[in-house]
C-alpha positions as CSV (number, residue, x, y, z in Angstrom):
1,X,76.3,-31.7,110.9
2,X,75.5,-27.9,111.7
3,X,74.6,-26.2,108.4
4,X,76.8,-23.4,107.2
5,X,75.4,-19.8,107.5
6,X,74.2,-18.2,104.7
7,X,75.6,-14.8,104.3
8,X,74.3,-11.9,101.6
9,X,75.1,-8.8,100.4
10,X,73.1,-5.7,101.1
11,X,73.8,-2.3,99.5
12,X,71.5,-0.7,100.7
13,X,67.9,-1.3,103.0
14,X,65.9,-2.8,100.1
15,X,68.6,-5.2,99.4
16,X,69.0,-6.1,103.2
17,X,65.4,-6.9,103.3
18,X,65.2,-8.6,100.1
19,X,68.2,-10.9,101.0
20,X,66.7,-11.4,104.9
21,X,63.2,-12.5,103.3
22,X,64.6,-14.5,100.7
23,X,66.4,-17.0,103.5
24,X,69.8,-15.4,104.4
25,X,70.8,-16.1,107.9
26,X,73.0,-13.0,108.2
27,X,73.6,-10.1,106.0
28,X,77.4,-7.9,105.3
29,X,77.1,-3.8,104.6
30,X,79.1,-1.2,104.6
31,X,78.6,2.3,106.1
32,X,79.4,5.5,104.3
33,X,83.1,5.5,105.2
34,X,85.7,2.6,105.4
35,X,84.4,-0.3,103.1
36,X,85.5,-1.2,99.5
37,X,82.5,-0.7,98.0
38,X,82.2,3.0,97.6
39,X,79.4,2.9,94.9
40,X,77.0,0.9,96.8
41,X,74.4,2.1,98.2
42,X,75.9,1.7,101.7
43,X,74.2,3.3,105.0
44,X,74.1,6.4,106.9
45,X,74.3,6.6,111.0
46,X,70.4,6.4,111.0
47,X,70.5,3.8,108.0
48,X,72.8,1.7,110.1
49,X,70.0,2.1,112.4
50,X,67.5,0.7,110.7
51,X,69.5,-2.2,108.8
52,X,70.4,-3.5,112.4
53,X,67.0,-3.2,114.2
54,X,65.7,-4.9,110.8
55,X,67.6,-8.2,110.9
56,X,67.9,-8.2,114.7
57,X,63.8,-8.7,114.6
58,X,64.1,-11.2,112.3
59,X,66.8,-12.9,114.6
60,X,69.7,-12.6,111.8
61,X,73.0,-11.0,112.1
62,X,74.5,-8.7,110.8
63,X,78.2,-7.6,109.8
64,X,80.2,-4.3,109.1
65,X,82.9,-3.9,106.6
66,X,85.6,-2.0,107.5
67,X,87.8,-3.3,105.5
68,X,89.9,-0.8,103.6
69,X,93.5,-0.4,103.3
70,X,93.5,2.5,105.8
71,X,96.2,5.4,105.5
72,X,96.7,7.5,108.3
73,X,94.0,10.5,108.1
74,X,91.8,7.3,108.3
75,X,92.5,6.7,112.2
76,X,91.3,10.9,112.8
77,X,87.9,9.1,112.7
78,X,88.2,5.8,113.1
79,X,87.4,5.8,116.2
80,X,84.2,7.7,116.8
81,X,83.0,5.5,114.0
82,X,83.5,2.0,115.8
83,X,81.5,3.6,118.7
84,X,79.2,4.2,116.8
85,X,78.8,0.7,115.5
86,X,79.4,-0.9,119.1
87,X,76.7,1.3,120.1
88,X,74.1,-0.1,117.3
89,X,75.4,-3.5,118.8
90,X,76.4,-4.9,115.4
91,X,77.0,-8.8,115.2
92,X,80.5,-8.3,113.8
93,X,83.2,-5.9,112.1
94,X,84.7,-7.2,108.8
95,X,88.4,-6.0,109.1
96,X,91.8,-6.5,106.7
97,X,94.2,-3.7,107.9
98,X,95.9,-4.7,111.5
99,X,96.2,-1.3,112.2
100,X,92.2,-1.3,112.2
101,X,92.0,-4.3,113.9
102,X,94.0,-3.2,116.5
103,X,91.5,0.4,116.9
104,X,88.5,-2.3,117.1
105,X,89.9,-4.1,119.4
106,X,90.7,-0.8,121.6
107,X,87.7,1.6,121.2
108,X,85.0,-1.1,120.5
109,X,86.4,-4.6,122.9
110,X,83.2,-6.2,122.9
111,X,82.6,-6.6,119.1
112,X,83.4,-9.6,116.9
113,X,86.1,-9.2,114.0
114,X,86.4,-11.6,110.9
115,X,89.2,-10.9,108.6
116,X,88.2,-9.9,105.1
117,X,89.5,-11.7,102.4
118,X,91.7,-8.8,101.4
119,X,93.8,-9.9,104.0
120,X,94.5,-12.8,101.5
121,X,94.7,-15.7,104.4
122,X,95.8,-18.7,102.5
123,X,97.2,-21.1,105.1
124,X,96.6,-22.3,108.7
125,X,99.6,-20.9,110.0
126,X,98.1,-17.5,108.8
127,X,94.8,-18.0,110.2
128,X,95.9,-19.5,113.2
129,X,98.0,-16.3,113.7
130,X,95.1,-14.0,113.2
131,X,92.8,-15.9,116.1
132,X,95.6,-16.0,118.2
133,X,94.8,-12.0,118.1
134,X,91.3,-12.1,119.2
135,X,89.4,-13.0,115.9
136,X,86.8,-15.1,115.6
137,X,86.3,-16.0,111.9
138,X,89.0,-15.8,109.3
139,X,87.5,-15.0,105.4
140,X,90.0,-17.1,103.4
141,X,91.3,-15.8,100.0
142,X,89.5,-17.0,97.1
143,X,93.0,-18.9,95.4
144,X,92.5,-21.8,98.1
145,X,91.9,-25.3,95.7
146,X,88.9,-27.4,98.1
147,X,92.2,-29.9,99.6
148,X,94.1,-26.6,100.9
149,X,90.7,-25.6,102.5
150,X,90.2,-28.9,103.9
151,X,93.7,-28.8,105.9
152,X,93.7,-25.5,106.9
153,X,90.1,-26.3,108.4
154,X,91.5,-29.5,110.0
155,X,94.4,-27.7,111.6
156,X,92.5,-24.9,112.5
157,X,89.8,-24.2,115.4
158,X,88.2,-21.1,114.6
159,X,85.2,-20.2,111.9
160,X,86.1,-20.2,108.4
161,X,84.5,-18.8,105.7
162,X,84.5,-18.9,101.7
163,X,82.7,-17.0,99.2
164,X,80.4,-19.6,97.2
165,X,79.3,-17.2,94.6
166,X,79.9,-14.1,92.8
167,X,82.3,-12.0,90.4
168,X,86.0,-12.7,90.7
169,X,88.7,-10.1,90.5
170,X,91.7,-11.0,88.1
171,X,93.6,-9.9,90.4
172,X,95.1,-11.3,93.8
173,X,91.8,-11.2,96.3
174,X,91.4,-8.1,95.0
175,X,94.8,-6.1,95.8
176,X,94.7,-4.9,91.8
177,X,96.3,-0.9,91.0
178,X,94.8,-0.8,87.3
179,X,91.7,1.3,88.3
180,X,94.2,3.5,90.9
181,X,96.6,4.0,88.0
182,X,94.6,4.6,85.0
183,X,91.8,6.8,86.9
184,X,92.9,7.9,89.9
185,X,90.3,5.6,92.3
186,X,91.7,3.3,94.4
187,X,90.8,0.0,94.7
188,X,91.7,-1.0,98.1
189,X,89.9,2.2,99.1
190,X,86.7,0.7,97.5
191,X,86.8,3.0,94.6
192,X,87.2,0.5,92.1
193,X,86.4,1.6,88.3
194,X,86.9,-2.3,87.1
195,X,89.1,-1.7,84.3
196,X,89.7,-5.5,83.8
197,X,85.9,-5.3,82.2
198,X,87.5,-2.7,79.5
199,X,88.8,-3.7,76.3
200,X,92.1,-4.1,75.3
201,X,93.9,-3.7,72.2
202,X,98.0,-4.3,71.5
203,X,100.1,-1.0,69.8
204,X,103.1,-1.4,68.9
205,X,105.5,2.2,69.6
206,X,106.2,3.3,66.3
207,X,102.8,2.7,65.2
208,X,100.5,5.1,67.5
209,X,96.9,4.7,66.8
210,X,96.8,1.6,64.9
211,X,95.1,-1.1,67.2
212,X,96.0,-4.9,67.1
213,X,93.1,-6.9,68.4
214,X,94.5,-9.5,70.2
215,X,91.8,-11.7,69.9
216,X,89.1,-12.0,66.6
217,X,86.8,-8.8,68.0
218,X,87.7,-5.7,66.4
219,X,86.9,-3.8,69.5
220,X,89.4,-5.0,71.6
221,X,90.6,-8.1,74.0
222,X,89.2,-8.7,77.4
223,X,92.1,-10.6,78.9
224,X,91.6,-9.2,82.4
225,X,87.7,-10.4,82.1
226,X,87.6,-13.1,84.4
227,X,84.1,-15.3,84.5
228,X,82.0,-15.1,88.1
229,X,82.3,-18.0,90.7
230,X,79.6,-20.5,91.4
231,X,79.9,-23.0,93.9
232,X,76.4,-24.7,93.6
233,X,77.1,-27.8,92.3
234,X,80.0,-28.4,94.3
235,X,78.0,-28.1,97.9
236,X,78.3,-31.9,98.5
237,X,82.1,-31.3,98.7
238,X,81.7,-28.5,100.7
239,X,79.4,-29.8,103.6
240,X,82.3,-32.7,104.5
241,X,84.8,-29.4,105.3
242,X,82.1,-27.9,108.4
243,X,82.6,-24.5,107.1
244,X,80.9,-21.6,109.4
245,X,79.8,-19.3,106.8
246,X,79.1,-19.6,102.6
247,X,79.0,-16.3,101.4
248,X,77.7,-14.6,98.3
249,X,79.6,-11.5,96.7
250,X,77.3,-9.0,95.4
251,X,76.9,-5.1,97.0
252,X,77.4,-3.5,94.0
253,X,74.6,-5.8,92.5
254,X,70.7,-5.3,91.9
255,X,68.0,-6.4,94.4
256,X,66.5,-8.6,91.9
257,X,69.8,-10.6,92.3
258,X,70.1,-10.7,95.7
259,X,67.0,-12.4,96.0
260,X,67.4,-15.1,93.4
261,X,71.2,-16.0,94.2
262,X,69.9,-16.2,98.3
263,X,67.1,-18.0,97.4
264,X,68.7,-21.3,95.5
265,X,71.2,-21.4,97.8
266,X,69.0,-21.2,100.8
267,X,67.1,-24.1,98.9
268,X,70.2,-25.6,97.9
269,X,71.7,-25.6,101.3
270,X,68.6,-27.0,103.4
271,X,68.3,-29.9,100.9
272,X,71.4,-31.0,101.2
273,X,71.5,-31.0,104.7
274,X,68.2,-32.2,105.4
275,X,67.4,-34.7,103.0
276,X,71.0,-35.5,101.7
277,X,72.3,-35.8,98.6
278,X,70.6,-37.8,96.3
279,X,67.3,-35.0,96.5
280,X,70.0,-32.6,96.3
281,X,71.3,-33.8,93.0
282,X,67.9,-34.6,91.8
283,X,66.9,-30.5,92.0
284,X,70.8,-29.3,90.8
285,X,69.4,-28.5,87.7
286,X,66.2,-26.5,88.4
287,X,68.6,-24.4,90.7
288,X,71.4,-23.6,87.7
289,X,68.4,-22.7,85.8
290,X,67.4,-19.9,88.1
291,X,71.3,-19.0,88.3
292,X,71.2,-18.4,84.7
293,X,68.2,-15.8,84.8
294,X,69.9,-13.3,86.8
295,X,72.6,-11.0,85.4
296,X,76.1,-12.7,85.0
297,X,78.9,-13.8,83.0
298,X,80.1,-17.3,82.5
299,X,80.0,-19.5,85.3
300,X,83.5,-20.8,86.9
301,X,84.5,-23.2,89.9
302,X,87.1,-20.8,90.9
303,X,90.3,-21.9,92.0
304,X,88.3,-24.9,93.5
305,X,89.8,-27.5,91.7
306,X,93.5,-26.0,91.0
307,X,94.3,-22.8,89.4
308,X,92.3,-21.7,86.9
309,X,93.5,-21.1,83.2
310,X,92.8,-19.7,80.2
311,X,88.8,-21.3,80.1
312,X,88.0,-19.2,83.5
313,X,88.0,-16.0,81.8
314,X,86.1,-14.4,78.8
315,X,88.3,-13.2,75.9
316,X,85.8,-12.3,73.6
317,X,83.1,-9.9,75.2
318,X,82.8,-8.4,79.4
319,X,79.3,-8.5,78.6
320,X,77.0,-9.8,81.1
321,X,74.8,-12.6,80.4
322,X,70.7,-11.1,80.4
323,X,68.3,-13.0,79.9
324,X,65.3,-11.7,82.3
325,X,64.7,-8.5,83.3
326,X,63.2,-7.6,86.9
327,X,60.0,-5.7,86.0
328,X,58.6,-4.8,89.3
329,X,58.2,-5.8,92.8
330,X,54.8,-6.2,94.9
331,X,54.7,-3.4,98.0
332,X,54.1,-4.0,100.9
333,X,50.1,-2.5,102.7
334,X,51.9,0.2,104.0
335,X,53.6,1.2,101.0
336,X,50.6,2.1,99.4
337,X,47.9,2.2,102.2
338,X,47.5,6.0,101.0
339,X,47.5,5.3,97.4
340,X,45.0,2.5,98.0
341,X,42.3,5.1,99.0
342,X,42.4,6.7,95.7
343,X,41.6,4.1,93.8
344,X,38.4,2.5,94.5
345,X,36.1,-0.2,92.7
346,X,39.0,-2.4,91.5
347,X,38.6,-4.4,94.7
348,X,36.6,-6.9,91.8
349,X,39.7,-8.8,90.7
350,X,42.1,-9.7,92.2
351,X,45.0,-7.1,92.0
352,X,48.0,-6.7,93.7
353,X,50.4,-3.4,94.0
354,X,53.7,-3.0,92.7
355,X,56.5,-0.5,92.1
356,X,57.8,-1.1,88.2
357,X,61.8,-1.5,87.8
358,X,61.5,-1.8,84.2
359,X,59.4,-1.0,80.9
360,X,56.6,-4.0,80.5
361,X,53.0,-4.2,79.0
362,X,49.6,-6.0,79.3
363,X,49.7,-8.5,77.4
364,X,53.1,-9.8,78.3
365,X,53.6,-12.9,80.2
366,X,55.7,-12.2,83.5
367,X,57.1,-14.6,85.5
368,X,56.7,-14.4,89.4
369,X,59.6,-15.1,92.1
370,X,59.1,-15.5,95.9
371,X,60.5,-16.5,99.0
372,X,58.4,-19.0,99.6
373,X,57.2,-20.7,96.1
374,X,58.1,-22.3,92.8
375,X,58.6,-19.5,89.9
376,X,55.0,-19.7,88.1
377,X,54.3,-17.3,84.8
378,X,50.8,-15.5,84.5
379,X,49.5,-13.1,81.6
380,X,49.1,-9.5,82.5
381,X,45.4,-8.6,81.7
382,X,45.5,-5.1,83.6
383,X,47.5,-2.1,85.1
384,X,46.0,0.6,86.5
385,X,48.0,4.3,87.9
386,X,47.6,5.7,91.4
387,X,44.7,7.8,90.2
388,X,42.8,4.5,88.6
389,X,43.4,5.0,84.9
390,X,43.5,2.3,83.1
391,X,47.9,1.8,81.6
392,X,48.6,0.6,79.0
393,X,52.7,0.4,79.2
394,X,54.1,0.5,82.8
395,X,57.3,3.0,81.5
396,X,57.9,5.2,84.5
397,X,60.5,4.4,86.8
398,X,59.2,3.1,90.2
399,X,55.9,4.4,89.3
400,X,53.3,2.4,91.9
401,X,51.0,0.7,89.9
402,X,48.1,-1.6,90.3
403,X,47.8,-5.5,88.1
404,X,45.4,-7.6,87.6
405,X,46.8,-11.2,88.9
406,X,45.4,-15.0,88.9
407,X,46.0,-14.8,92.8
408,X,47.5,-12.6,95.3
409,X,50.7,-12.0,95.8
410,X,52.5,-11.1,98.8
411,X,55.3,-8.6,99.5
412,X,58.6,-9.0,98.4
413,X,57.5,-11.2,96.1
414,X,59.4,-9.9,92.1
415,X,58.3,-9.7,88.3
416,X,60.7,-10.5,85.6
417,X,60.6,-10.8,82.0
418,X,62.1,-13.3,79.7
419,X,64.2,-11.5,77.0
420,X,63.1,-11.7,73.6
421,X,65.7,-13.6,71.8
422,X,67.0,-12.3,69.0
423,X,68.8,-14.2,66.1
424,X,71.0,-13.1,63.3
């Protein structure tokens, strides 16, 4: 059975990279105009560039959103901008707006089109529909319970694919007005403010300023806060459907969970298909471990399993759950090939060059996350700055510093902290 492809989000180039070398087959970005996800870091025409001849080395694929709502100044340059993509020779154009679909299919013929899960396909009339128009894989809405995506894949031909991990809009596959109504940035434009993570308090009219909590905290209620999807455990399920594509959600989120999200379910994935499920089962728990050290909020099966109630969402706090902290990430030689020159005689331990993310010290214990091994811990014994001082604290923002490690470490490879715990 052909194993699903793994398929990442990346913001922005480090995050393409990141998500590339930690095991995704095929990455999804947006460019600077026509994708929902405004505040990402997104790409320019010559960033564009670079993201595809990046993955194309690597023999990955890669996939455009253009998947607003599109209103009509939108089409004034629509066009030049699917040339432009046609021209990079992008794997495929993540559409929702048949309007759009129909300018891809006229300016740029020769490019694949998936529809975007803001087209909320839930059926197999609907998807047969939409590859009946020239599509190629259908994004199905994130409502679907596991037997609805079993039939639609059995009376279906084309690809499918489902989103595995991720946050979870509390609204329909994301068609919500809150943020377009209480601030003016539209949604379905990919100006989302998330207002659902805001808290919420009951008034009654003819008592204006006095707050009712709905719930026991005094600041408010979070009854839009829904909890983030994760599919992990349920993989075995998922294998007997021959999905085309599992796909994490995440441009908005942080290089340090790129990596770790691609890299458990890049384990997860090849386990289960190569050496079944009973190995698969045996390392479930090691992977939900790893799940749990990146940023997140409770985990939820989704609509997997019937519509969710009252226990898939948070009530009480839209916090994120944070208990490590990415500290730094090891550079690769030419990242600091020039800085190396400067600071000579260090060459005695072993030392490897990183770029810090956050505040950490010597003395701490970090723990180290690659693509290729096990998570292992090591003590820091020494930092040294681009001019070879000795540091004490590493407190500067992407400052390129040297460390002392018990081996070397090679690029791409992240620091993280575990959170001092805190009890009252």
């Amino acid at each position: 059975m052909k194993k699903p492809e793994l398929l990442a989000p990346a913001g922005d180039l480090e995050k393409l990279k990141f998500a590339l070398e930690y095991g995704a087959d095929a990455v999804y970005a947006g460019g600077s105009s026509f994708g929902l996800r405004a505040y990402a870091g997104n790409f320019d025409a010559e960033g564009l560039h670079q993201a595809v001849e990046y993955t194309h080395k690597l023999g990955r694929k890669i996939y455009i959103t253009v998947n607003i709502f599109a209103h009509e100044p939108d089409f004034e340059y629509l066009e030049d901008y699917l040339g432009q993509l046609s021209a990079l020779q992008v794997d495929g154009l993540i559409v929702s707006d048949p309007g759009v679909i129909s300018a891809v299919q006229k300016s740029a013929p020769g490019l694949q089109i998936h529809l975007s899960t803001q087209a909320n396909c839930t059926n197999s009339a609907s998807a047969n529909f939409w590859f009946r128009q020239g599509l190629t894989r259908v994004v199905l809405a994130r409502e679907l319970t596991l037997q609805e995506i079993r039939e639609i894949g059995r009376r279906t031909t084309g690809e499918l694919e489902i989103f595995i991990h991720g946050a979870m809009c509390m609204s329909y596959s994301g068609r919500c007005l809150l943020s377009n109504y209480l601030t003016g940035r539209d949604a379905n434009r990919g100006e989302c403010t998330h207002p659902c993570r805001w808290g919420y308090a009951l008034v009654e009219e003819k008592r204006p300023g006095q707050f009712f909590p709905i719930e026991e905290d005094s600041r408010g209620s979070y009854i839009f806060n829904s909890h983030d999807l994760c599919l992990l455990p349920y993989l075995p399920l998922l294998k007997k459907l021959r999905l085309a594509s599992f796909k994490i959600e995440g441009r908005m989120k942080g290089t340090y969970y790129v990596a770790s999200t691609v890299k458990v379910y890049r384990q997860a994935i090849d386990t289960l298909w190569e050496q079944g499920e009973e190995e698969f089962n045996r390392k479930l728990a090691f992977w939900l471990k790893e799940l749990d050290k990146v940023s997140h909020r409770d985990y939820s099966p989704g609509f997997l399993f019937g519509k969710p109630g009252a226990e898939a969402h948070n009530i009480e706090t839209s916090n994120y759950i944070r208990e490590y902290s990415f500290v730094g990430r090891v550079l690769a030689p030419e990242e600091y090939s020039r800085t190396k020159q400067k600071v000579e005689g260090l060459e005695k331990e072993c030392t490897s060059w990183i770029e810090q993310r956050n505040n950490f010290r010597v003395g701490e214990e970090l723990e180290v996350l690659s693509p290729q091994e096990d998570p292992w811990t090591f003590k820091v014994t020494g930092l040294w700055d681009e001019e070879g001082a000795e540091v004490e604290v590493a407190r500067h923002p992407q400052q390129k510093l040297k460390i002392s490690v018990p081996r070397p470490l090679s690029p791409f490879t992240i620091l993280r902290r575990e959170k001092i715990k805190t009890f009252k």
